[in-house]
N, C-alpha and C positions, 0 to 999 in steps of 0.2 A: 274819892269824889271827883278829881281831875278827869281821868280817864272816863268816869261813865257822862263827864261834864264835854268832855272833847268827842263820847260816841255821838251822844245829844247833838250838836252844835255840827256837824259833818252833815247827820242828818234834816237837818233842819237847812241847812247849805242846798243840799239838794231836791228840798222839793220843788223850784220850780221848775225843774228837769223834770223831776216825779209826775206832775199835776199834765205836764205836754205828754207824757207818755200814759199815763194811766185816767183822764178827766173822767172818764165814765165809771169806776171805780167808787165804791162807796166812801171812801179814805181818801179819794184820789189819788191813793199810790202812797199815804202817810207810811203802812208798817212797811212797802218795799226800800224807800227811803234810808235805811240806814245798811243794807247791801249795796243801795244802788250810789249813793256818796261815796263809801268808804272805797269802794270798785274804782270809782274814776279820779279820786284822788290820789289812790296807789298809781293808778295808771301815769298817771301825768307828773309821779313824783320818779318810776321806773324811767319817763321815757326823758324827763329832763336830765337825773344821772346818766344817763346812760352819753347823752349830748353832753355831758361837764357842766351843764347850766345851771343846777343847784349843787353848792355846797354840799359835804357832809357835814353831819352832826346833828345838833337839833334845830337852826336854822335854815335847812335846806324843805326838814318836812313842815316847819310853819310856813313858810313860803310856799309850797305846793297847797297847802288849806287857805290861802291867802290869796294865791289865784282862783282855785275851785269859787271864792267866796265871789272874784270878782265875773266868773262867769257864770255864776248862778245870779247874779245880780244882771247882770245884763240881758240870761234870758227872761226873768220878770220884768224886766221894763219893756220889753218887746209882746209879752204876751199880752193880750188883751184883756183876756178872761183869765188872768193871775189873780187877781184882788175876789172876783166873784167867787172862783174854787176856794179860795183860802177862805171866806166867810162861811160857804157850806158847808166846808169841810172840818172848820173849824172845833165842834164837839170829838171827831174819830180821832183829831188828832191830840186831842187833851187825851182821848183814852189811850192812843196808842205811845203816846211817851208815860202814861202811867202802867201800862201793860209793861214797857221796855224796861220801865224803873222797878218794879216789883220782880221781875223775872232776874232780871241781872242783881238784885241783891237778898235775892232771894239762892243761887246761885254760890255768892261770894263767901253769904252764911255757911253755907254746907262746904265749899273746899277750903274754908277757914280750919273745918276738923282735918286734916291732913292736907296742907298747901304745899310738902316739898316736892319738886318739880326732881324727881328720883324713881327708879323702876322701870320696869317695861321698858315702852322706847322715850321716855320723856328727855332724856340728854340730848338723844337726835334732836326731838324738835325744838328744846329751848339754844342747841347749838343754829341750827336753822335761824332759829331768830333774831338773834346775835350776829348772825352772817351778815344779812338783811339790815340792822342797825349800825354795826360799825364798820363794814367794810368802805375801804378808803377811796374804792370804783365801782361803778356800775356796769357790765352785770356784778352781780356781787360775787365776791374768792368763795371756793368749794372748801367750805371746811371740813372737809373729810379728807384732799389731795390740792395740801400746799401749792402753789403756783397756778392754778386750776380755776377755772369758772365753773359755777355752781351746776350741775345736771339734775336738776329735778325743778318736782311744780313745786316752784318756793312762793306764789301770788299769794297766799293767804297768812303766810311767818310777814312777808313786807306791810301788809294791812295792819296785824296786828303790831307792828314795829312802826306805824305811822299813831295809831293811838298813843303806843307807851310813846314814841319819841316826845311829843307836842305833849302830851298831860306831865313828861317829867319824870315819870316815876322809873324805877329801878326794871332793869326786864326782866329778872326775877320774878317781879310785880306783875308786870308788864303781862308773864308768859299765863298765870293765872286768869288776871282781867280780863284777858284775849278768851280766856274759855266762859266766861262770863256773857261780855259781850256776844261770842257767836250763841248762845242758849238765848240769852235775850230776842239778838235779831232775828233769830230763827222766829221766834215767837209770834213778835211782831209780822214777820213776812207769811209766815202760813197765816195768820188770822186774818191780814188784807186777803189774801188769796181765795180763804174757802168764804168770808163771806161777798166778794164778788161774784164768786162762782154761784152762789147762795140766794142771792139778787137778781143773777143774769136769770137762773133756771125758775126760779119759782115766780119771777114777777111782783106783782104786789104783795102775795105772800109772804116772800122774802125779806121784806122790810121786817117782819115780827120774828124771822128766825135766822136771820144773819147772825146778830150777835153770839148765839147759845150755838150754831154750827161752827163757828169760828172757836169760843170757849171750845167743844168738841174736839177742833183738829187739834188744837197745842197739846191738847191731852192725848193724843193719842199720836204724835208726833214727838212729843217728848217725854212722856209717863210711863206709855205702853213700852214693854218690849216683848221676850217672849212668854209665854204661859206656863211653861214651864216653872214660873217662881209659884205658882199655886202647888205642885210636886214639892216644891224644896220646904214650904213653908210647912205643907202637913210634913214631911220627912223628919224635918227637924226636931219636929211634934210628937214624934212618935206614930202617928197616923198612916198607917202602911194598908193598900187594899193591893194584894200583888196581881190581884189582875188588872185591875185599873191600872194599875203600873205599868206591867207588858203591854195591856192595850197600846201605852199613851205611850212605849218607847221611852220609858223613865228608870226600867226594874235597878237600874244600877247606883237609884236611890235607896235602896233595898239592904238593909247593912247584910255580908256577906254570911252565911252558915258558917260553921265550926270546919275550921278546916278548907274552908273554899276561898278559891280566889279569882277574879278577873271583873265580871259583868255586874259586880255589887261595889256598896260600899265597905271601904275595909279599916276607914276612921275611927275614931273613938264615939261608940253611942248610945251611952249612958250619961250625962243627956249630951245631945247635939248642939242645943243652943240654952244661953241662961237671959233670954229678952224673950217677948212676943214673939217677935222677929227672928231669924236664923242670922246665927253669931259666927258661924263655923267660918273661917279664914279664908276670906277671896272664894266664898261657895256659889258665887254671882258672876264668875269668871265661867262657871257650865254652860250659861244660856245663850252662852255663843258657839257651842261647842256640840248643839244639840243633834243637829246632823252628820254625821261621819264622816271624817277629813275634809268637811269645810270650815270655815270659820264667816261665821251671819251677823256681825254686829249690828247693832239697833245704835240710836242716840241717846235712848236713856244709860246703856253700856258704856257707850262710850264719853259720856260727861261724868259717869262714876268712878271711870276710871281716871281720866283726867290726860288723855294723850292728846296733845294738840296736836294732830294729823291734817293732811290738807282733804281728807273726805269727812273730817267733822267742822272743819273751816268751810266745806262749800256748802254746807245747806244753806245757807242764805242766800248766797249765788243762785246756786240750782232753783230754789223756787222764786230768784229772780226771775230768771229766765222761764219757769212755769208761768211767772206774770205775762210778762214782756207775749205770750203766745199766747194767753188768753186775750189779751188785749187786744193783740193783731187781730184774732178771731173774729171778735166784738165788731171790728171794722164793716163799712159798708165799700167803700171804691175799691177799684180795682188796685191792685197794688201792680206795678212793671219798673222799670227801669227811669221812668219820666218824675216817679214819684219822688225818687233821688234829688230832683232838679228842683221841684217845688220844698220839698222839706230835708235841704241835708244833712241837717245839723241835729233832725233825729237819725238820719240813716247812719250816719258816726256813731254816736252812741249807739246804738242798736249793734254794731258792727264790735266797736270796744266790751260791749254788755258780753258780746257770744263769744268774740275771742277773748275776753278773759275763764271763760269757763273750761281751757286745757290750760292755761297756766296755773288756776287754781288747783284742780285735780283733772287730768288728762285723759281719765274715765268716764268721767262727764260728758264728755264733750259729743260723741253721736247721741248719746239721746236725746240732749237736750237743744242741741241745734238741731235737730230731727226733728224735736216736739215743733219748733219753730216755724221750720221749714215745713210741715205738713198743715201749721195754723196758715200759714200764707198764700198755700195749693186750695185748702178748701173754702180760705176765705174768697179766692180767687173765681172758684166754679161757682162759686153762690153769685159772682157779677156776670159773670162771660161764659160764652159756651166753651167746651173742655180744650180744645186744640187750642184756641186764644187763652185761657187761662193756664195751660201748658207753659206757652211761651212768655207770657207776664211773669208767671213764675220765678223763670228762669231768669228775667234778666231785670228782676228784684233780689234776689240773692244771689247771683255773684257775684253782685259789686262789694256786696257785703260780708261772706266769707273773703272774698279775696282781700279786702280791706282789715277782717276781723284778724288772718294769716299776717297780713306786711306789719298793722304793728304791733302786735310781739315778736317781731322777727328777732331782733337780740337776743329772745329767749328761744326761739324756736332752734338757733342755729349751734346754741352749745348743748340744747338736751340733746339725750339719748336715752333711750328708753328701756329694759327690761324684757318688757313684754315680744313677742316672737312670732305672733300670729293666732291665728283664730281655730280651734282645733274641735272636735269632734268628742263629745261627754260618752264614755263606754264603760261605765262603771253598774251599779245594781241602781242607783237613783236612790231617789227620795223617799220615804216610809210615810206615807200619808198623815200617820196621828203626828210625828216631824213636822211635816207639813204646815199643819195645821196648830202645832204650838208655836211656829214662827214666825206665818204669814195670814193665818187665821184671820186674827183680828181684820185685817188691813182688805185680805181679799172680798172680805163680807160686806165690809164697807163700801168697796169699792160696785158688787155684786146690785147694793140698795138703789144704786143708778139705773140699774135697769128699771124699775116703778113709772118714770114716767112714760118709756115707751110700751108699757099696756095696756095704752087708752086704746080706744079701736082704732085701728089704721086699717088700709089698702091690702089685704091678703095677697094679692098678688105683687105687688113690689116687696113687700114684706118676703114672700117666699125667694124672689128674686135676692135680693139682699142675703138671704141665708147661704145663697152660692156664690155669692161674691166675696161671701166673709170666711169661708172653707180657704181660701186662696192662702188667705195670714195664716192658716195653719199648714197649709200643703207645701208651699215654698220653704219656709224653712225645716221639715223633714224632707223637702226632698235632698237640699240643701247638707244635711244630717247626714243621711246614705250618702251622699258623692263623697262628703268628705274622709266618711270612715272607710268606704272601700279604698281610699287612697294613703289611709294612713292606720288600719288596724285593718282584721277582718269581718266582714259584716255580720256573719252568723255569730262569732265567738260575741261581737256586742250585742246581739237582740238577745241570747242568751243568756250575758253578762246580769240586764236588766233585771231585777226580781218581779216578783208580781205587783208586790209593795210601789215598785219603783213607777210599772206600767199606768197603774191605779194612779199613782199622780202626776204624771202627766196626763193624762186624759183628763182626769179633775182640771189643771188647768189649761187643758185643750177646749172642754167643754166651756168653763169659766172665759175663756178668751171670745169663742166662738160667739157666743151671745152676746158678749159686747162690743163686738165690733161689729154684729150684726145690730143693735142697736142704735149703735154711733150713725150707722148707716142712714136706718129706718127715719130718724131725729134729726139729723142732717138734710135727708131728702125733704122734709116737711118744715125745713128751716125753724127749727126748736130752738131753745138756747139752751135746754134740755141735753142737747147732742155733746156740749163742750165738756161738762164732768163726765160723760159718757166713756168720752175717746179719753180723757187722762186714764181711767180707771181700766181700757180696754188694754191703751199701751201697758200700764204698770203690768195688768192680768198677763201679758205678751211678753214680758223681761222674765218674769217668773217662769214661763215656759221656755223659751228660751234657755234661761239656766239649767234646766233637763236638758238641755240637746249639745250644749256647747262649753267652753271656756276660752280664755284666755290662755296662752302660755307663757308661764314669767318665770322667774326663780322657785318658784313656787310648785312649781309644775312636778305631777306624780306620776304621768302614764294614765291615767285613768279621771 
């Protein structure tokens, strides 16, 4: 009860941070609140060790929730429209600390059936955490190479190391709660999110279908993963249609013939499972596995499994910072460099907000200061003509990356990173029914955006738009060829491709194509329509993407 009593209480610290950054917001920023506290209390508990100004132990991180308290208290006394937001807002946020309370022990019920922090990578992360709580300096020792500072993104083990420290409990406890917590705030943060988006796009409509859209994302945010469990559940059943099966890129659900081995199962299957349910040992470990030599984790995968990672620790971050762009969005003045001067004590946080997203997970971090940075380009042309909103631009966010860069600097100067560069995808690709047992769901969803741009518009800007929006697809294939003739050869990759492979990317070439042609069309006609548009365009955009490129890390196969 400490610990979900201390997430509580963090939360609640920071809404009047939340209410200056999100007022327009149905919640005004209630479910982003427990990322956006928990964010800047770490922050200011990293940058005070880091100076020797807090103690280790547990009185170093009550003291850091003790200042947060005192300067969340100062910006309500300053804000004017603190008391009014709070009285509005007042019912979202009785629901959304009941939403937090239900999810998070709802949560703790289910990893109560197996709580040891054992398997997989769980020792990394709970050594992580431990790093984080008792190291005797800041940055904190690399427990991996004695005498060493830490190299990796640890911002989300010190988070959860701020809860366990201040609630008491054992980090043991601690490392569990912490998966609890991020499911919760997850929860909490997409449900602010889609039903602002919900509000913004529909209008007065929106007020009757905020809530059931928002019910919607958590579920489909944290319920969904791949489709592929409808294969495993008939399999288990006994229920085999072997074409369905090949269709769907499953057959190796298929228990093998007498004698055969490879592309089937070769388990025991008489029966496969003694529940409803499929009982078969870690058979839930496939649905990540669904496309060939990658590995696709979902959130419901990864809260099953139980690995405290920092890219299952940033989903709250990341659809902070989804906020934090919508919100900009929403903006009417022009944003430049003068805004800093009127308001700079959002422009820090905003700044702390973005640079925490590579300390947290260092993957993160172009897309989502990307999403950012393109809310503040088009919030920008909607005030000023383009050459002036160019340069507003520009010198509204670098004071802010650069600032978001200097303080993490402690961290920035002992990582080293893995990863090797950006490389060119020459493999067969993606099998479309793959595809679409993995990203299905999410791309359809994403697809339902299109609806409101087919009220009648302008045919002629409309056609225009459709060649401006070919561009997001052209640059990066062109981008595709220069790299592979530089680093494979180009015939051996078109060839590589199977047909299967070509088929999905162009599905989400086409998929992309219309939504950005849309975002455009929505945009032009100042919609608030246009803003789920372009989340749903970009996402369609990373999916393609992934057909064309990778990362090179440890990981890295050649293909």
């Amino acid at each position: 009860m400490a610990f979900w009593a201390v997430a509580l209480l963090i939360a609640a610290l920071a809404l009047p941070i939340a209410f200056t950054l999100f007022r327009r917001f149905p919640d005004a920023g209630a479910g982003l609140s427990f990322p956006l506290g928990l964010a800047l209390v770490g922050f200011g508990y990293f940058t005070l060790r880091v100076a020797s100004v807090l103690p280790a132990g547990r009185a170093g991180y009550v003291l850091a929730v003790a200042l947060f308290a005192l300067l969340s208290a100062t910006v309500a006394a300053r804000d004017r429209r603190f008391w009014a937001t709070l009285r509005r807002s007042l019912p979202a946020l009785m629901i959304t600390a009941g939403l937090f309370t239900l999810a998070f022990f709802a949560y703790v019920a289910f990893r109560s059936f197996r709580p040891d922090v054992a398997g997989t990578e769980q020792p990394m992360d709970f050594m992580y955490l431990n790093a984080t709580l008792e190291s005797p300096a800041y940055p904190p020792h690399d427990p991996w190479l004695a005498g060493q500072r830490a190299s990796y993104y640890y911002f989300g083990y010190l988070q959860v190391g701020v809860l366990t420290a201040v609630s008491g409990v054992k980090s043991s406890v601690g490392y569990n709660l912490g998966l609890a917590y991020t499911f919760a705030a997850a929860a909490t943060a997409i449900a602010s999110l889609v039903a602002a988006l919900t509000r913004c796009s529909l209008g007065r409509r929106g007020r009757r279908w905020a809530v059931p859209a928002a019910g919607v994302a958590v579920v489909m945010l944290l319920g969904i993963g791949s489709l592929s469990a409808v294969f495993e559940w008939a399999a288990a059943h006994g229920h085999y249609n072997r074409d369905v099966f090949e269709l769907m890129g499953v057959e190796w659900l298929i228990p093998c013939e007498p004698g055969v081995t490879g592309n089937c199962f070769s388990g025991p299957a008489d029966p496969r499972t003694t529940a409803w349910y499929p009982t078969e040992y870690w058979f839930w470990w496939r649905g990540t596995r669904i496309i060939p030599d990658t590995i696709t984790e979902f959130p419901f995968f990864s809260f099953m499994l139980g690995d405290l990672h920092p890219h299952v620790m940033a989903i709250p971050l990341v659809l902070l910072a989804l906020g934090l762009s919508a919100a900009t969005w929403r903006g009417r003045s022009l944003l430049r460099l003068q805004s800093h001067l009127r308001s700079p004590f959002t422009g820090v946080v905003l700044a702390l907000l973005l640079g925490a997203l590579a300390f947290q997970n260092a993957w993160d971090l172009l897309t989502f200061s990307g999403a950012f940075a393109l809310a503040v380009l088009v919030r920008n042309l909607r005030a000023a003509p383009p050459g002036r909103a160019l340069v507003a631009t520009a010198g509204y966010l670098g004071p802010l990356f650069a600032l978001a860069v200097v303080a993490y600097l402690p961290w920035y100067l002992d990582f080293s990173s893995q990863a090797s560069g950006l490389y060119p995808y020459a493999g067969r690709g993606t099998r479309p029914a793959h595809a679409f047992l993995q990203f299905g769901p999410l791309l359809l969803a994403g697809l339902l955006t299109l609806v409101p741009a087919a009220r009648p518009f302008d045919r002629d800007a409309a056609a225009r738009f459709v060649a401006h929006a070919a561009w997001v697809l052209l640059l990066p294939m062109a981008l595709w060829v220069a790299l592979t003739i530089y680093h494979h050869d180009l015939s051996e990759a078109l060839q590589a491709r199977r047909a299967g492979g070509w088929v999905t990317l162009g599905a989400y070439g086409a998929a992309t194509w219309a939504l950005v042609t849309a975002f455009l069309l929505l945009a032009w006609q100042r919609r608030a329509a246009a803003l789920p548009t372009g989340m749903a365009a970009a996402g369609a955009l990373l999916l393609f993407g992934a057909e064309l490129f990778l990362i090179r890390d440890v990981f890295f196969g050649g293909t």
